[in-house]
N, C-alpha and C positions, 0 to 999 in steps of 0.2 A: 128673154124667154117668152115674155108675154105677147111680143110679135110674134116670134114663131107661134106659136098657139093658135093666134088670132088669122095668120097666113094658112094654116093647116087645117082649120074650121073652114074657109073659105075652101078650100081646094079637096077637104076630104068629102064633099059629095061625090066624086067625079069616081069613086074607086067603088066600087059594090062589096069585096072583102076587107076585113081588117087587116089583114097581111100584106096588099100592096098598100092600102093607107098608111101602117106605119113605116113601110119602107119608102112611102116618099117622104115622109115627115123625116128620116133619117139622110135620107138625100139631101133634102132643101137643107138641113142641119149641117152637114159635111159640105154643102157650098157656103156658107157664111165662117163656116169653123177658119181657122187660121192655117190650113192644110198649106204649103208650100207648091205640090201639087194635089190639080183635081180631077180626077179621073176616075173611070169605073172603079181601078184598084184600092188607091187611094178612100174614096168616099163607101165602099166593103167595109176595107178594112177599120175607118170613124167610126163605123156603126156595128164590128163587132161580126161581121162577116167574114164565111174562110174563101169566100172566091167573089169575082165582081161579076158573075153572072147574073145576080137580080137585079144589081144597080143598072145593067145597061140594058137588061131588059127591060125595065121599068122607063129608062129613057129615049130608048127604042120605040114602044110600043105605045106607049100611052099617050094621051091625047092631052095634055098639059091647059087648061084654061091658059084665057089670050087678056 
């Protein structure tokens, strides 16, 4: 958990609202999770989402640090 944190600090400048910032922190979450699969739907519904429309927005659109 303390990585995650420490990954999320790093990478939560790059969002200007809190709302995609927690949704990538839920993202990156749902890729480490033990998911069988990993996909927009999938990595929704980890986090508690009724559709994968933000997850793949989020991995659409944004500019991910390199």
């Amino acid at each position: 958990m303390a990585e995650l944190d420490s990954l999320c600090d790093r990478i939560g400048g790059r969002f200007r609202r809190a709302e995609p910032r927690a949704r990538a922190r839920e993202y990156v979450s749902g890729l480490v999770a033990g998911l069988e699969r990993k996909n927009g739907w999938t990595l929704a519904e980890q986090a508690g989402e009724v559709g994968p429309d933000g997850m793949q927005r989020l991995a659409r659109l944004r500019q991910w640090p390199r």
